[in-house]
Residue, then its C-alpha position, 0 to 999 in steps of 0.5 A: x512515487x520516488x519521494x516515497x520510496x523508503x516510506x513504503x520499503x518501511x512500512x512493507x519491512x514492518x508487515x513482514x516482520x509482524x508475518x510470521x508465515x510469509x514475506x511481504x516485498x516491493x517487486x517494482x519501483x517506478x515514478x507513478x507506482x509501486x508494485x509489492x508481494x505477499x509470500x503467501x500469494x507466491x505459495x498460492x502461485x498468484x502472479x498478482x501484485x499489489x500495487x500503490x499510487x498516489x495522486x492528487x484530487x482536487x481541494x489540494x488533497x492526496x488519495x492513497x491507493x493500493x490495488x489488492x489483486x482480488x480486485x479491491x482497493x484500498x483508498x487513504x485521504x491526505x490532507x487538512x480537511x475533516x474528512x482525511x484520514x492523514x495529514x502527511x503522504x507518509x502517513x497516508x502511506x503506511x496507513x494504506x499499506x496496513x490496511x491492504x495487510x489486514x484486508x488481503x490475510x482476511x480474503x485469502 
């Protein structure tokens, strides 16, 4: 995860900035995860957080995962296969993190 550090810190200040109500944040930065808030969950004192990881499946392939603290999750496919929603792991990223935005202000 560390080579992905700034994707995620870019994509978590573009759902801030587009929030006009509530902070998106990272709160933990580790090799295998990153865990990230919404500010409207904090209201809601929600001590949940959302949480990214990314690992590899097989055919070469990359999954993206964030766990939404409902329960769900968001899953993005990386790689050269019809099937992928991404070819590069930044992409796969930024998708994720979208998509877990729209979902969460959807359930909560």
């Amino acid at each position: 995860m560390k080579n992905y550090f700034e994707t995620i810190k870019n994509a978590l200040n573009k759902a801030d900035e587009a929030d006009e109500n509530w902070a998106w944040y990272a709160v933990t930065y580790r090799n295998d995860i990153v865990a990230f808030r919404w500010g409207y969950l904090d209201y809601l004192e929600d001590n949940r957080n959302f949480v990214i990881t990314v690992y590899d499946v097989e055919d070469n392939d990359v999954a993206v995962e964030v766990a939404i603290p409902s329960g769900s999750s968001v899953f993005v496919l990386v790689g050269e296969n019809f099937w992928d929603d991404c070819q590069t792991v930044e992409e796969g990223i930024k998708l994720a993190i979208q998509n877990a935005v729209k979902y969460a202000k959807q359930i909560f």
